[in-house]
C-alpha positions in Angstrom: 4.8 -19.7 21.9 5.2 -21.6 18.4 7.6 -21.6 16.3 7.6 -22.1 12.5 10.9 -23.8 11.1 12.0 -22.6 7.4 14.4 -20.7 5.5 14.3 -17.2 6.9 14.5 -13.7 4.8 13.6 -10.7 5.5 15.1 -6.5 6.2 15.8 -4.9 9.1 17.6 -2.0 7.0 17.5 -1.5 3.4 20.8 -2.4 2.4 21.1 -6.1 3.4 19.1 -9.2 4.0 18.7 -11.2 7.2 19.2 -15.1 6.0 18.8 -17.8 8.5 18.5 -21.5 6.6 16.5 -23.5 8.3 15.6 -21.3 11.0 12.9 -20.9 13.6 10.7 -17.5 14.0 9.4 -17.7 17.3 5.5 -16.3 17.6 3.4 -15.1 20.7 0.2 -13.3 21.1 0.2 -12.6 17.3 4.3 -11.1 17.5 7.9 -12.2 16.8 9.4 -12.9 19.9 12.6 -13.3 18.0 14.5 -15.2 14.9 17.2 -18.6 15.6 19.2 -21.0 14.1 18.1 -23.2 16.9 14.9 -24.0 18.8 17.1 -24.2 22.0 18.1 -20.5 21.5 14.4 -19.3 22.7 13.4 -19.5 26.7 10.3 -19.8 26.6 7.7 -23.0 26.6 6.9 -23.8 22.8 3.7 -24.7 22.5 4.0 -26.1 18.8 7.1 -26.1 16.1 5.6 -26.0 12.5 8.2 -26.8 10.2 7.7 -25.8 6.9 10.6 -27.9 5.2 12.7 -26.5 2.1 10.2 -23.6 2.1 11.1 -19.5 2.2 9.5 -17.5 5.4 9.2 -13.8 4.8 7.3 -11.1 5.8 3.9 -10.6 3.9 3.6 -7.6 1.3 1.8 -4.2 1.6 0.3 -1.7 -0.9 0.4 1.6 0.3 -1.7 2.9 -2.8 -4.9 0.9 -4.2 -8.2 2.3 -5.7 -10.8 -0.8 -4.7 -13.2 0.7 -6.8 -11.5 0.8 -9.9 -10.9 -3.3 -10.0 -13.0 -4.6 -12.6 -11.2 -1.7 -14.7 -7.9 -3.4 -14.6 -5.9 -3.5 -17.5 -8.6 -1.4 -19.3 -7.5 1.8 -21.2 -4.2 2.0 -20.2 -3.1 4.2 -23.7 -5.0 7.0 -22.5 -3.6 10.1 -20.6 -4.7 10.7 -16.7 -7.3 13.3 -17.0 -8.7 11.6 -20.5 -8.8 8.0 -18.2 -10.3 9.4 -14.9 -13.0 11.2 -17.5 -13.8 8.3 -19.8 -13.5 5.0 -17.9 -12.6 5.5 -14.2 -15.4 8.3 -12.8 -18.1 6.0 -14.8 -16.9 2.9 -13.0 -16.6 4.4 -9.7 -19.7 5.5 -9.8 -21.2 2.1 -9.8 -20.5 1.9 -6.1 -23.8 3.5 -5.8 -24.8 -0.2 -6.2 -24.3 -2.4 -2.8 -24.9 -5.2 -4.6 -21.9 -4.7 -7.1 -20.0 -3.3 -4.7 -20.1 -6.5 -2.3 -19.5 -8.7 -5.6 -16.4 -6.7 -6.5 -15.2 -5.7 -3.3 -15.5 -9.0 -2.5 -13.1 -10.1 -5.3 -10.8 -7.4 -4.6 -9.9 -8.8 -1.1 -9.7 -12.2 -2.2 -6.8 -11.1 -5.3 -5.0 -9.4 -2.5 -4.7 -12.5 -0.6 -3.8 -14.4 -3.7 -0.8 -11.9 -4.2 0.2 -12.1 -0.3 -0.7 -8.6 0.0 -2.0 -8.9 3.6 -2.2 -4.7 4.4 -3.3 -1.9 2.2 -4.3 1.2 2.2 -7.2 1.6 0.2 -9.5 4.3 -1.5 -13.3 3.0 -1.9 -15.5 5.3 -3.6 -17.7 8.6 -2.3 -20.0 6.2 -1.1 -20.8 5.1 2.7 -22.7 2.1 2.1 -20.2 0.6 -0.4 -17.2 1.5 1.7 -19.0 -0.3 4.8 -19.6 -3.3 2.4 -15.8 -3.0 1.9 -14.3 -2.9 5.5 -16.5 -5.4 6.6 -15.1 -7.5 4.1 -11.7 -6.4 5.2 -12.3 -7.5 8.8 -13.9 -10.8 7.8 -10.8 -12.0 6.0 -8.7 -11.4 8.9 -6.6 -8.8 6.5 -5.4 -5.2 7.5 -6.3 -2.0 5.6 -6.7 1.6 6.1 -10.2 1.9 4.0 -10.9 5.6 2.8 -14.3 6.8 1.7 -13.3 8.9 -1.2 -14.3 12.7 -0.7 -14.9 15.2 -4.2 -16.9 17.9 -4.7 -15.8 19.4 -7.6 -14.2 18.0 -11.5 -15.7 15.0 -11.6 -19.2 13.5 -13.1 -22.4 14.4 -11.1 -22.7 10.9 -10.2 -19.5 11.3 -7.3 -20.2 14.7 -6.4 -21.3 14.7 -2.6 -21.6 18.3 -0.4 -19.1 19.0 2.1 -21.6 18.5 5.0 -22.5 15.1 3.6 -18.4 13.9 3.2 -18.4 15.5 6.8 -21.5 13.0 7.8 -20.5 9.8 6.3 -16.7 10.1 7.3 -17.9 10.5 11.5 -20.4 7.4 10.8 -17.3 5.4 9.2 -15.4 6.7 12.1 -17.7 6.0 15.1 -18.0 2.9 14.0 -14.4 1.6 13.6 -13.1 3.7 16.6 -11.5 0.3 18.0 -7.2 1.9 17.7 -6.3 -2.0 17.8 -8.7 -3.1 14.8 -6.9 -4.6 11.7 -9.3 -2.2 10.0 -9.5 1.8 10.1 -10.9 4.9 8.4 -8.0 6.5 6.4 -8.7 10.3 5.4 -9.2 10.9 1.6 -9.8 13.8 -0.1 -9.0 12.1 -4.2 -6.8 14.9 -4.8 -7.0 18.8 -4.7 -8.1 19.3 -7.9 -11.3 17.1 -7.1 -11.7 19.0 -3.9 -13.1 22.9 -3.1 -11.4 24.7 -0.1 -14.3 24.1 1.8 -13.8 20.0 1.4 -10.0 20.3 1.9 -10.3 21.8 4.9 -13.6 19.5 6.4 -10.9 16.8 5.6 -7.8 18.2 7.7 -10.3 19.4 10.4 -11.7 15.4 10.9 -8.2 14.5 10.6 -6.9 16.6 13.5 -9.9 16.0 15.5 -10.1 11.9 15.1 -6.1 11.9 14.8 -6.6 10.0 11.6 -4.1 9.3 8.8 -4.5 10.7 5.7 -4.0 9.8 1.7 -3.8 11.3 -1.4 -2.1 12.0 -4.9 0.8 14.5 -5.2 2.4 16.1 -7.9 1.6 13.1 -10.5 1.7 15.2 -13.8 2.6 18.5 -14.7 -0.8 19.3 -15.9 -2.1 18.6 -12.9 0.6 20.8 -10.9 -0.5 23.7 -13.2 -4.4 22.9 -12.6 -3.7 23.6 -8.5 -1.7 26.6 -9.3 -5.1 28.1 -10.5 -7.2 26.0 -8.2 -5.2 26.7 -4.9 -3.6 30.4 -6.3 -2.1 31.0 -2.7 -0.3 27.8 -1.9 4.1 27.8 -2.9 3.5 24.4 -4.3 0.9 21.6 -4.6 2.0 20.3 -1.4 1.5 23.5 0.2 -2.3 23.0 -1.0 -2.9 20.0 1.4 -0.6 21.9 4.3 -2.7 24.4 4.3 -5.9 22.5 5.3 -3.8 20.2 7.6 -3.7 17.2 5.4 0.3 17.0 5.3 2.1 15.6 8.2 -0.2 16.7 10.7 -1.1 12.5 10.9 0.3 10.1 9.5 0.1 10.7 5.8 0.7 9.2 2.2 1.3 11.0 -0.7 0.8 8.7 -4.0 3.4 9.0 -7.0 5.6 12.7 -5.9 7.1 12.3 -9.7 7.4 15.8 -10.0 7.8 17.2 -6.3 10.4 19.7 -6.5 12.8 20.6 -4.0 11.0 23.2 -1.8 8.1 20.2 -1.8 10.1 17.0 -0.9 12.0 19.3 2.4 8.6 19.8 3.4 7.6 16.2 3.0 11.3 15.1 4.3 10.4 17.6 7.6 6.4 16.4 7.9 7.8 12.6 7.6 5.5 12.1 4.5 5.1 8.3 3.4 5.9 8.5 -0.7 3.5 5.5 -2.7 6.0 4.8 -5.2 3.5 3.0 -8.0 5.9 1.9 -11.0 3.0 0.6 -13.3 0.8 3.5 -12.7 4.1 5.9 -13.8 4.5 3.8 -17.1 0.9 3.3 -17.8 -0.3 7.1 -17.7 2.7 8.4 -19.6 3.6 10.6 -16.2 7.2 10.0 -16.0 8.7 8.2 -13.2 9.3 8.9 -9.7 13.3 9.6 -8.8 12.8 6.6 -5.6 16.5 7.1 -5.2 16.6 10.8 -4.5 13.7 10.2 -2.4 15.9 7.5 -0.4 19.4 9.6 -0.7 16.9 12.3 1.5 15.8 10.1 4.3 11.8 10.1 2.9 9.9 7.3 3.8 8.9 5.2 0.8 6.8 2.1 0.3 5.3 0.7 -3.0 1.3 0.8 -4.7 -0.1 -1.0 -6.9 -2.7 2.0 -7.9 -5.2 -0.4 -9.4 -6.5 0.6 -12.0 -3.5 3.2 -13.1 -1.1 0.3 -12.5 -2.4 -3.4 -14.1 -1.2 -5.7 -11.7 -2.3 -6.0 -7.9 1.0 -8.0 -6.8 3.5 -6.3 -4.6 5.9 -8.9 -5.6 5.7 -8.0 -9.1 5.7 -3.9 -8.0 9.3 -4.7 -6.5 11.2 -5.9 -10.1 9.0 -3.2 -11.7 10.8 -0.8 -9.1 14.2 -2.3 -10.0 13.8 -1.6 -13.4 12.4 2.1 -13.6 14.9 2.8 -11.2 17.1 1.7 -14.4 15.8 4.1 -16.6 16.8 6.7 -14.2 20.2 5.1 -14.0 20.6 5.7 -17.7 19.5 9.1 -17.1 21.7 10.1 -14.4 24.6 7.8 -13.7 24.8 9.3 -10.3 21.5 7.6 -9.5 22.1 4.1 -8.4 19.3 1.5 -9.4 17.6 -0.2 -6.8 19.1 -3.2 -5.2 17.2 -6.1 -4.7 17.4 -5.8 -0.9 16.1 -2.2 -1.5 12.9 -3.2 -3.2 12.2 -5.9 -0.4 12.7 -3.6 2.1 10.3 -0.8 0.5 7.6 -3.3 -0.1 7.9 -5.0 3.9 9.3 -2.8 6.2 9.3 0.4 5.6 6.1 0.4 3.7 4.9 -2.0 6.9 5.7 1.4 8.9 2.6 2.9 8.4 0.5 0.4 9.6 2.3 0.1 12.7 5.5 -2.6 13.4 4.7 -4.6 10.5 6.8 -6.1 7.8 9.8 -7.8 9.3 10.7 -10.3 11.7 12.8 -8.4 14.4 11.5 -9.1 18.2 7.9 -7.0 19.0 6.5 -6.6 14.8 3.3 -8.3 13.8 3.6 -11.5 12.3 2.7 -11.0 9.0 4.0 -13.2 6.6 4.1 -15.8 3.9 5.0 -19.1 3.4 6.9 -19.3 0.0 7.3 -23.1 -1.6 9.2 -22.7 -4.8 9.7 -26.7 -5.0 8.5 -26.0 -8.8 11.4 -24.0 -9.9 14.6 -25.6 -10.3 16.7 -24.0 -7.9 19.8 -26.7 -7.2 23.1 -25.0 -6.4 21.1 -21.5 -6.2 21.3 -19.4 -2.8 18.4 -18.4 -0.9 18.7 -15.1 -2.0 19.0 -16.6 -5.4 15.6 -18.4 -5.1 13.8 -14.9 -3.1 15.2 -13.1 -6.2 13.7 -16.0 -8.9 10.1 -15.9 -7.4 10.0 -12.2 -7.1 10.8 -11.8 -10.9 9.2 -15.4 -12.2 6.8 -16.5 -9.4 3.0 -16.3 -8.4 0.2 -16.7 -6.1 0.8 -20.3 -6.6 3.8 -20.4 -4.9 2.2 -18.7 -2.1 1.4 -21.8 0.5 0.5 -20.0 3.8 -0.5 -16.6 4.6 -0.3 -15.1 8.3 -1.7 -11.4 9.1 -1.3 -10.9 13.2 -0.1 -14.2 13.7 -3.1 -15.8 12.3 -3.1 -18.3 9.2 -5.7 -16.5 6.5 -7.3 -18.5 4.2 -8.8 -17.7 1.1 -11.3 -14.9 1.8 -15.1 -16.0 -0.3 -16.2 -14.5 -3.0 -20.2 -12.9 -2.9 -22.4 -13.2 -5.9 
């Protein structure tokens, strides 16, 4: 076993920090045996203490919504509208992926900016392409990171250049599959259809029936803006709601599942996403960019619905988790102002949604309690001037001020992960 000696923060519920100054975690076979003031307070042989000094331990971050082939596009068009964006600069960039070459060189930048960020699991949409997405989870599995990887399927309302048939999306998702069968792997197939509107009935229900029968999870977008809820009505005339849409084809609940954004799920939606224990991507920069209003995270909490936080690269700007926890804080604000009723996010809240609980869906992840992964990072915020500041005080500062930079050490499984390398 080793232990690694710092000041210790992390959630094991949503309302309160665990804080141990000077602390050791205790690590074996790649999990936490346990958390202690004192090395004497663990029984078993330590193999090696690591002390990391004045330095902040907590668990690393995950992104439970990312578009890896929309990277380079960061930052890029973010006055337009969804459809207008998806038309004009996203669908053209995508597909590019048709391109191993440019997808190794972006993919391959793309991992290495979510190591910078400490983002050391994601779940990830590639493109419709099987060669690129290979490229992709290779790269994954090389850095020593965790992601769900999902080969985008589409069919219908996009450009020619991503349209793929339904026995094709069929094909590439069981070669994807057959090859990363391995249940243990830090890397997986995740089941994507984009969303409804880019999907016929026929690909909808290909992508619930390789879902059922590889008990694969599933992602998509749900209910992002109200244009898009009226373009399912006509698309999908017989489903109650645009959640009913994927329920119908088996891609709600029936695996593990994520539903991106929810800002306009109404009531009969969110009971069936509260009942099919539905993961919510809450993605703050994505709700302000697109001019889609903003998800009510605290109804979603006051219900018991699981929620973690996305960066949705490219619809949000900014790939650090870190910085999606004070954007959370403060949309939640705007809500407060709406609705007194609707508390703000706490800080203890927005840790917890961006470790734990969005950890949950890649297994026990995202916090230091006896049995979870190891994930975690090594914070040194010598640079900041934090005399007479709590440690809370100094987790709160870098969250809101600090960067990759204070990033010193990054463990995924229990191993230390360096900088992934970039391909030209």
């Amino acid at each position: 076993m080793k232990l690694y000696k710092a000041n210790i923060i992390f959630t094991r519920e949503k309302d309160r920090f665990e804080v141990v100054e000077h602390g050791y975690v205790g690590v074996e076979n790649g999990r936490v045996v346990g958390v202690a003031s004192s090395s004497d307070a663990f029984d078993r042989e330590v193999e090696e203490v690591i002390d990391y000094g004045d330095c902040l331990l907590i668990p690393a971050m995950n992104d439970l919504h990312v578009h890896a082939a929309q990277y380079r596009n960061q930052g890029v068009a973010m006055d337009l509208k969804l459809m207008e964006w998806l038309k004009t600069y996203t669908f053209p960039e995508e597909a590019k992926y048709s391109d191993t070459h440019y997808a190794e060189r972006m993919y391959s930048r793309f991992v290495r900016d979510l190591w910078r960020f400490g983002t050391m699991r994601a779940a990830v949409f590639a493109s419709v392409h099987l060669e690129s997405t290979r490229v992709l989870m290779n790269l994954f599995r090389e850095a020593g990171m965790g992601a769900f990887v999902g080969k985008v399927n589409m069919d219908q309302n996009a450009i020619d250049a991503l349209y793929e048939t339904v026995e094709d999306a069929v094909a590439n998702n069981e070669a994807l599959i057959a090859e990363w069968s391995d249940p243990d792997s830090l890397v997986r197939p995740i089941i994507t259809p984009r969303f409804v509107p880019s999907c016929s009935s026929a690909m909808l229900r290909s992508c619930g029936e390789l879902a059922k029968r590889y008990q694969l999870p599933v992602q998509s977008h749900l209910s992002e803006n109200h244009n898009e809820i009226a373009w399912v009505r006509k698309l999908e005339p017989e489903s109650r709601f645009y959640g009913d849409a994927y329920d119908r084809y088996g891609l709600f609940g029936q695996t593990p599942t994520i539903m991106a954004h929810c800002v306009y799920s109404a009531d009969e939606e969110l009971d069936l996403m509260e009942r099919r224990d539905i993961m919510v991507a809450h993605c703050p920069t994505s709700n302000l960019n697109l001019s889609t209003d903003i998800s009510p995270i605290r109804s979603f909490l006051n219900r018991g619905l699981k929620v973690g936080l996305g960066s949705d690269i490219s619809g949000g700007h900014d790939l650090s988790i870190m910085r999606m926890m004070a954007y959370a804080i403060q949309v939640s604000k705007l809500w407060y102002n709406r609705d007194r009723r609707r508390q703000f996010l706490t800080l203890s809240e927005a840790f917890w949604l961006a470790t734990k609980s969005g950890g949950s869906f890649f297994g026990r992840v995202g916090s230091f309690e006896p049995g979870y992964e190891f994930d975690a990072l090594v914070i040194d915020d010598s640079t900041f001037n934090h005399d007479n500041y709590s440690l809370l005080n100094r987790l709160e500062r870098f969250i809101y001020m600090g960067d990759d930079r204070h990033i010193a050490v990054r463990f995924c499984r229990g191993r230390e992960i360096p900088e992934p390398r970039i391909l030209d």
